[in-house]
PLY file of the C-alpha trace (Angstrom):
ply
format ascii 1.0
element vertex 67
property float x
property float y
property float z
element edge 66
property int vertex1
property int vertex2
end_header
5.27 -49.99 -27.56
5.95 -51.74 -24.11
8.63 -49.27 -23.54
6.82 -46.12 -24.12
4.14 -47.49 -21.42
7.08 -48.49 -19.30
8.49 -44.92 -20.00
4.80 -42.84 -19.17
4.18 -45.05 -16.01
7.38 -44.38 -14.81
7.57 -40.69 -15.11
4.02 -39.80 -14.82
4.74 -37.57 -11.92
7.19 -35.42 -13.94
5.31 -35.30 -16.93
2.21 -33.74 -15.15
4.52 -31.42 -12.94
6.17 -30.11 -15.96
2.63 -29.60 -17.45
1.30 -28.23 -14.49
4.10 -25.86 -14.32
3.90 -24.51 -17.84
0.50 -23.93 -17.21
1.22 -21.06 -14.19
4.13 -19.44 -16.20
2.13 -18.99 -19.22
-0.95 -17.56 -16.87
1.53 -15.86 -14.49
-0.30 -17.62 -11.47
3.11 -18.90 -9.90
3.11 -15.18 -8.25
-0.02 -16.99 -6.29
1.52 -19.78 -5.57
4.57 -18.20 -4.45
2.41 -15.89 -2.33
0.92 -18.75 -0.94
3.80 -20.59 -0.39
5.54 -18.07 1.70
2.33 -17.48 3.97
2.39 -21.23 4.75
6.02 -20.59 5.72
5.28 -17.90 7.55
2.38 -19.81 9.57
4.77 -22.54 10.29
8.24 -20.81 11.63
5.44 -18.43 13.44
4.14 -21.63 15.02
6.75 -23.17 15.71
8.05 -19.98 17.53
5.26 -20.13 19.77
5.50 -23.45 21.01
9.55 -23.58 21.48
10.13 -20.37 22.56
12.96 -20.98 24.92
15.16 -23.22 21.82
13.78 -20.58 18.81
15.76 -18.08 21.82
18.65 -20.09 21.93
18.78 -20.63 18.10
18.54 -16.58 17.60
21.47 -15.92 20.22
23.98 -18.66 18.60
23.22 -16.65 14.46
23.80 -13.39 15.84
26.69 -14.64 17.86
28.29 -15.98 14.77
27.13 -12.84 12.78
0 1
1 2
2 3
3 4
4 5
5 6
6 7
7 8
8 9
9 10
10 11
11 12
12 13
13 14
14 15
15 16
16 17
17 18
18 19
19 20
20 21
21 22
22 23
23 24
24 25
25 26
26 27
27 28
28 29
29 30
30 31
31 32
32 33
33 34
34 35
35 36
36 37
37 38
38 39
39 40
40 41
41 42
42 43
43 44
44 45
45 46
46 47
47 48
48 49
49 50
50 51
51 52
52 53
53 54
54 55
55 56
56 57
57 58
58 59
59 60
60 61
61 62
62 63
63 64
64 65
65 66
C-alpha cells in the first residue's frame, strides 16, 4: 500500500495532466486552447519586437541571409 501512495504522490502532476487532457479531446476544447496559446505567442514575439527593434532587425537580416 506504501508504494501505491509513494507511486500517486510522485506522479500526481502527470496523472491530472493526462486527465485534464482527455477531458479537452473528448470536448474538442484543445482548438481553444490552441487558439489561445498562439495569441499569447503572438502577444509575446509582438512585444518583444517592440522593445528590441534594432536586434529583432538584425535577427531578420542573418534568416533571410541564410535563406
Amino acid at each position: 500500500m506504501n508504494d501505491n501512495g509513494n507511486f500517486l504522490s510522485k506522479n500526481i502532476g502527470a496523472i491530472i495532466g493526462i486527465i485534464v487532457a482527455l477531458i479537452l479531446a473528448c470536448t474538442s476544447l484543445y482548438r481553444i486552447v490552441i487558439i489561445i496559446i498562439a495569441m499569447v505567442g503572438g502577444a509575446y514575439i509582438g512585444r518583444y519586437i517592440q522593445y528590441n527593434k534594432e536586434e529583432a532587425k538584425d535577427k531578420m537580416k542573418k534568416f533571410i541571409d541564410k535563406l
